[in-house]
N, C-alpha and C positions, 0 to 999 in steps of 0.2 A: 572445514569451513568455520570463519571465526561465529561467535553467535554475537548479537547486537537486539539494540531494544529502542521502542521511540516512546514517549511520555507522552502524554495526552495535548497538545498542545494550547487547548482550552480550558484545562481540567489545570489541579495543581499535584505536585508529586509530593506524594504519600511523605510525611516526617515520620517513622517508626525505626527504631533502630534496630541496624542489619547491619553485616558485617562489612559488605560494598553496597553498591548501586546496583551491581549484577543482582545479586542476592535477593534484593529489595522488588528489581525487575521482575526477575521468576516469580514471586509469590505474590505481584501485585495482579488485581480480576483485571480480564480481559475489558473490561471500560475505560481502562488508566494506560494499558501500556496493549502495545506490539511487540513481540519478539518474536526473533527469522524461528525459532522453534514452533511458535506457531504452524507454520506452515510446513506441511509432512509432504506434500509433493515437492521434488525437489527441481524442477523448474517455475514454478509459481514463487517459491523460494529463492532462487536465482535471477526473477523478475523484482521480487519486492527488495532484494538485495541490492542490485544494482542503482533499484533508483534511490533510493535512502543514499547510495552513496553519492549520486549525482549531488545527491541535496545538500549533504554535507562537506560541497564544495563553493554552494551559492553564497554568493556574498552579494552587499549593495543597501537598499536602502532598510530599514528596519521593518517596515510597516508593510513591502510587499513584500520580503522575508517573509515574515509569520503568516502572511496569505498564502505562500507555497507550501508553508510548513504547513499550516490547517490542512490546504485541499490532501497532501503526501498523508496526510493521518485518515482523510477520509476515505483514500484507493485503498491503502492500507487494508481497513477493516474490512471494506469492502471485498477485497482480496482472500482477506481472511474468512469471510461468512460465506464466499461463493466454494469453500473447499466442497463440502460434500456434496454440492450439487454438482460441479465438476465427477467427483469419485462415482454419485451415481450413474451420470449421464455416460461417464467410460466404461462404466462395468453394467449397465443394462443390456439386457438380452434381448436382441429384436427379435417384436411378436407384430402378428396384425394388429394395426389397430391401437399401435405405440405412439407410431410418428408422433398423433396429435396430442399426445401427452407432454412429447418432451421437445415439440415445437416451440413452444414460447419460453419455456427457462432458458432454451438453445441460442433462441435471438436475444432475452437478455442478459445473456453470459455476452454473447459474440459483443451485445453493443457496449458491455463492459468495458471487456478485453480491447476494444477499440478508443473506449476513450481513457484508460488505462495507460496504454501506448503512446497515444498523441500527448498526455503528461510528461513521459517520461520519453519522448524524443524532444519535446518543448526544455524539457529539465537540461537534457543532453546538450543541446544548442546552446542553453543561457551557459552551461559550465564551460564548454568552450570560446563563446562569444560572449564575455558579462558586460552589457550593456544596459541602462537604465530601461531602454525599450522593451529588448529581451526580455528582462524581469517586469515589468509590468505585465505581458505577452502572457509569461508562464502563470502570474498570479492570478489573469483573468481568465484562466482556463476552465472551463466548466465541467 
């Protein structure tokens, strides 16, 4: 799988000289950049892959541009911080008396992963339908 990296889209990319961008990417802290390396499950990976590519097929006005590009940076990390609670919640050992431990990370993973998806079927739609609508649509997604 190719590897790929998204810059902060708020933030400004690092000037330190390197010998690419790749380069640059890998050694920049996790505040600045995303890279699919980040993510060690490889469907989580395969999610956050897919829609960066959607994204980098939106085209249209500039200004809801960068509002797609912000929100995609903020699933993104999001994405990224929910690893290990994913990894524990797969590899916990049911006991009595768990459930209500991993009740509430569980619904806030799921209402993640839900709005997550509705991004990136939103995204999905503007790339095959690019309309100025559509993109407003996706930029106002919360």
């Amino acid at each position: 799988m190719t590897s790929w990296w998204m810059w902060d889209p708020a933030g400004t990319v690092p000037v330190r000289r390197f010998r690419s961008e790749e380069s640059l990417a890998k050694s920049a802290p996790d505040t600045q950049a995303v890279r699919s390396a980040d993510f060690t499950c490889p469907t989580q990976r395969r999610r956050a892959t897919a829609v960066r590519e959607d994204f980098l097929r939106v085209t249209g006005d500039p200004v809801q541009v960068a509002l797609v590009q912000q929100r995609l940076w903020t699933l993104l990390v999001a994405l990224r911080r929910a690893q290990p609670l994913r990894d524990a919640l797969a590899t916990a050992v049911p006991r009595a008396g768990r459930a209500a431990l991993v009740a509430e990370p569980s619904r806030e993973l799921a209402e993640f992963d839900r709005r997550f998806d509705q991004f990136a079927d939103a995204l999905r739609v503007l790339v095959t339908d690019p309309t100025p609508e559509q993109l407003r649509h996706t930029a106002a997604l919360d």
